[in-house]
GURORO-70726 format. One record per atom (N, C-alpha, C, CB): x, y, z negated. Coordinates in steps of 0.001 Angstrom, whole numbers, plus 500000, padded with zeros to 6 digits. Glycine has a CB too. Layout:
// GURORO-70726
XYZ;...
This chain:
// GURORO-70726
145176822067729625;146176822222730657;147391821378730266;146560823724730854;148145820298730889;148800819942731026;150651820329730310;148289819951732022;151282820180729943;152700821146730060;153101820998731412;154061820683729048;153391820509732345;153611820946733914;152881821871734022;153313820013735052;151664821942733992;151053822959734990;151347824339733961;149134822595735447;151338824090732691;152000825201731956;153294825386731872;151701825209730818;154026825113732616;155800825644732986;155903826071733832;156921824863733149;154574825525734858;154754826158736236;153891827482736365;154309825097737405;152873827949735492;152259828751735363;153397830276734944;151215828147734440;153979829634733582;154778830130733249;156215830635734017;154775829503732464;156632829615734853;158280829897735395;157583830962736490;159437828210736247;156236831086736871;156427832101737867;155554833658737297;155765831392739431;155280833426736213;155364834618735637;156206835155735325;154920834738734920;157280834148734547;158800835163734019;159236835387735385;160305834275732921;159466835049736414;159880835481737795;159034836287738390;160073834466738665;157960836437738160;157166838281738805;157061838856737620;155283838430739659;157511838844736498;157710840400735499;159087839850735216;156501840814733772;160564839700735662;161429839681735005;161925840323733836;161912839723735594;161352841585733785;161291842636732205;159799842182730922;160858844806732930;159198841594731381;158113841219730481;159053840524729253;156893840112731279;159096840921727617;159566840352726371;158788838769726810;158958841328724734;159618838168726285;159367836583726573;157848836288725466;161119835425725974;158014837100724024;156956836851723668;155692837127724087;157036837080722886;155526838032725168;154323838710725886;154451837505727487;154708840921726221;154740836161727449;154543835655728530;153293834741728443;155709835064728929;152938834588726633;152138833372726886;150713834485726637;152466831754725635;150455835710726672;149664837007726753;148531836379727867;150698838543727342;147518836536727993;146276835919728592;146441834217728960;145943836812730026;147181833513728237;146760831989728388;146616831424726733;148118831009729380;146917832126725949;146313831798724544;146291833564723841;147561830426723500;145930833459722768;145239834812722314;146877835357722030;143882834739720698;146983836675721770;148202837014721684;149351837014720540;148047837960722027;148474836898719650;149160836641718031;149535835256717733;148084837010716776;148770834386718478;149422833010718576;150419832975719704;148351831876718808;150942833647720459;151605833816721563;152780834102721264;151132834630722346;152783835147720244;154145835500719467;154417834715718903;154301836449718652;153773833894718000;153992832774716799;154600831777717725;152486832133715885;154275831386718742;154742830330719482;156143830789720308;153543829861720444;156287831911720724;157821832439721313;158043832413719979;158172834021722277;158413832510718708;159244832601718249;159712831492717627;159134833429717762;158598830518717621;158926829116717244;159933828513718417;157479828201717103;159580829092719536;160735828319720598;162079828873720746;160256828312722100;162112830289720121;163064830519719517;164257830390718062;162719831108719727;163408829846717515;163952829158716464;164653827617717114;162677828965715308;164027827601717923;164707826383718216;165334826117719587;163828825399717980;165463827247720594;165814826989721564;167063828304721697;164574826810722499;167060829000720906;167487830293720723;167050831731721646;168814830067720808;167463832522721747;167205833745722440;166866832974723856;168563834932722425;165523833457724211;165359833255725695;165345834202726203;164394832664726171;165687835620726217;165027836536726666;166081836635727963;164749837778725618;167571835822728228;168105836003728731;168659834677729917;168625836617727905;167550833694729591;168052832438730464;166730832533731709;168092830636729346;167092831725732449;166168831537733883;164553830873733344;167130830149735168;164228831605734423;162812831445734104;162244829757733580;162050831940735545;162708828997734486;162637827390734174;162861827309732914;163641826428734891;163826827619732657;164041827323731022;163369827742729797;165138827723730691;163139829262730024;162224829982729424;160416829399729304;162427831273730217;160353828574730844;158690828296730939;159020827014729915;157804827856732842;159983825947730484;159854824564730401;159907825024728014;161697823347731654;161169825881727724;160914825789726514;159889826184725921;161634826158726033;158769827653725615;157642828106725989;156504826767725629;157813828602727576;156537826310727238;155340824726727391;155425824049725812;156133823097728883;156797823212725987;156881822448725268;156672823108723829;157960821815725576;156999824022722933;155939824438721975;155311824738721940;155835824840721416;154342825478723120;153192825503723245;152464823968722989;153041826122724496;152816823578723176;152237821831723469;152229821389722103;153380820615724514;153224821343721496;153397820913719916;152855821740719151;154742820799719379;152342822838719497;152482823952718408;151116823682717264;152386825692719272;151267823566716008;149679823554715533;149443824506714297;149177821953715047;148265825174713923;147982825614713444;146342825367712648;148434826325714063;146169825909711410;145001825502710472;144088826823710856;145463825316708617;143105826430711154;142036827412711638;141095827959710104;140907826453712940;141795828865709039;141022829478707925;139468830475708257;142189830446707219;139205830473709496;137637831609709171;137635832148710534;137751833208707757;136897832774710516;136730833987711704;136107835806710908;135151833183713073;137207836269712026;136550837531711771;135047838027711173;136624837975712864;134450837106711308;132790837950711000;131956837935712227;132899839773710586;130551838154711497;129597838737712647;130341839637713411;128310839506712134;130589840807713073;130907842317713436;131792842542714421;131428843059712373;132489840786714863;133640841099715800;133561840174716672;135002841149715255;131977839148716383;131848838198716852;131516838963718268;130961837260716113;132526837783719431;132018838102720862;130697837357721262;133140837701721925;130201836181720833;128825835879721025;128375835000719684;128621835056722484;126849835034719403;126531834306718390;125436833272718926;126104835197717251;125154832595717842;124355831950718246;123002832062717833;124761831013718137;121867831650718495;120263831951717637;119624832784718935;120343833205715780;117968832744717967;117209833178719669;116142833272719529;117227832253720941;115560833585720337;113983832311721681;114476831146721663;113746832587723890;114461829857721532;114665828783722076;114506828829723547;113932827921721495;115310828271724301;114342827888725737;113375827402726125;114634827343726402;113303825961725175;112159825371725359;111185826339724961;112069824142724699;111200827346724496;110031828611724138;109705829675725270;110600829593722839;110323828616726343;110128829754727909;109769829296729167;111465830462728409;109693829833729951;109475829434731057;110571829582732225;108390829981731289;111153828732733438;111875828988734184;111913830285734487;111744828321734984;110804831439734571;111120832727734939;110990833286733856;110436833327735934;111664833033732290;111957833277731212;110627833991730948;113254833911731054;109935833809730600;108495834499730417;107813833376728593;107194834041732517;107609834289728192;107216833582726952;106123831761727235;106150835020726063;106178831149726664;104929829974726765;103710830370725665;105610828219726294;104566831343724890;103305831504723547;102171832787724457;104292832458721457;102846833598725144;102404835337724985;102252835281725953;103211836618724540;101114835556726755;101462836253728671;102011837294728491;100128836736729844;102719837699729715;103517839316729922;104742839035728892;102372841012729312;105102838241728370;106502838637727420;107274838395728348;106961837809726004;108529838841728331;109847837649728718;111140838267727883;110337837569730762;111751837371728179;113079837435727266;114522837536728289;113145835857726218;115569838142728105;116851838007728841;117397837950728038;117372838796729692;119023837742728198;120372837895727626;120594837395726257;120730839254727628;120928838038725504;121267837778724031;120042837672723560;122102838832723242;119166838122723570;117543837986722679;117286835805722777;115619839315724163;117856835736724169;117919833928724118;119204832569723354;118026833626725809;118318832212723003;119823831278722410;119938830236723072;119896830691720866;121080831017724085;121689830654725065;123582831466724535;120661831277726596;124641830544724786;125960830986724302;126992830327725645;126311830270722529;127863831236726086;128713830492726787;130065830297726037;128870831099728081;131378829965726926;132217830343726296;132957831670726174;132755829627726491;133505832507726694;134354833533726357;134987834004727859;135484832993725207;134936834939728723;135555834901729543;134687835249730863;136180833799729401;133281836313730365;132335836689731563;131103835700731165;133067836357733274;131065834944731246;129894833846730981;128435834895730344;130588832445729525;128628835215729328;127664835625728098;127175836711729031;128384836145726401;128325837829729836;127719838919730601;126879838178732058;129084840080731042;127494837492732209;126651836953733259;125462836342733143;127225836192733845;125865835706732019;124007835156731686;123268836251731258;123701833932730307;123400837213730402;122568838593730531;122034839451731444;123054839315730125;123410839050732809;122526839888733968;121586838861734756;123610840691735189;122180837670734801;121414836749735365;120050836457735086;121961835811735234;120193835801733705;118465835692733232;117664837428733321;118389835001731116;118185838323732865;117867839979733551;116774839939734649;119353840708734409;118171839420735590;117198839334737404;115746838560737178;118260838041738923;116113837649736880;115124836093737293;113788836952736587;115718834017736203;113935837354735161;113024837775734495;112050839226735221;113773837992733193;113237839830735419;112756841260736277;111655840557737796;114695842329737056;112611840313738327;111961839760739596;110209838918739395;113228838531740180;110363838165738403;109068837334737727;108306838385737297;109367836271736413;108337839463736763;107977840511736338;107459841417737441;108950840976735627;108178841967738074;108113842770739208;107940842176740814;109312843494739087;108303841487741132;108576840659742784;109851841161742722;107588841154744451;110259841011743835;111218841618744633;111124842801745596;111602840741745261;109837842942745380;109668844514745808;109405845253744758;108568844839746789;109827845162743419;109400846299742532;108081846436742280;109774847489743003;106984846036742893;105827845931742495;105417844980741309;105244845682743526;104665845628740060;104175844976738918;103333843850739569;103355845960737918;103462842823738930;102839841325739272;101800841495738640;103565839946738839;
């Protein structure tokens, strides 16, 4: 995203929550602990925003958002991981996800290594490949194939 389109994202959020803490503005457009780190970096250098117009607040905000960098040390773990990777291969399937090795198998969702990004994707491909598989399985009338 751009810094325009992130000032403008921004100047009209601080203008529909005028009480929202300035550090809770950049709250669902980067994760939230980097959100704070970054209001306070624009506070170090722009001083207290909690009390100037929204423009100012977005346009300062953007612009360390934009500069801002950080060293990426690890991730949480399996245990907190929102998707992983590994599987069935696809190429180990068939368009109506049905094994190529096994008749009668099929595979959906996470059992495939298949990964989206973050943000519905992963649930959707679980219900999605779900259907296709069910339906290949069953018809569409519920009757066993």
């Amino acid at each position: 995203v751009s810094a325009e389109e992130l000032k403008k994202v921004l100047a009209e959020k601080r203008r529909k929550y005028k009480d929202m803490p300035v550090e809770e503005l950049l709250f669902g457009i980067v994760n939230n602990q980097a959100g704070r780190r970054i209001a306070a970096k624009a506070a170090e250098k722009y001083g207290d925003l909690s009390q100037k117009e929204a423009e100012e607040v977005a346009a300062a905000l953007a612009e360390t958002a934009k500069d801002y960098r950080m060293t990426i040390t690890g991730t949480l773990g399996f245990d907190n991981a929102q998707a992983t990777r590994g599987g069935v291969p696809l190429s180990e399937t068939n368009g109506d996800f049905s094994s190529v090795f096994a008749p009668n198998v099929y595979f959906a969702g996470e059992i495939l290594d298949c990964d989206g990004a973050c943000g519905g994707y992963n649930l959707q491909w679980a219900y999605s490949s779900a259907c296709t598989a069910g339906k290949s399985m069953f018809g569409n009338d519920g009757e066993k194939q």
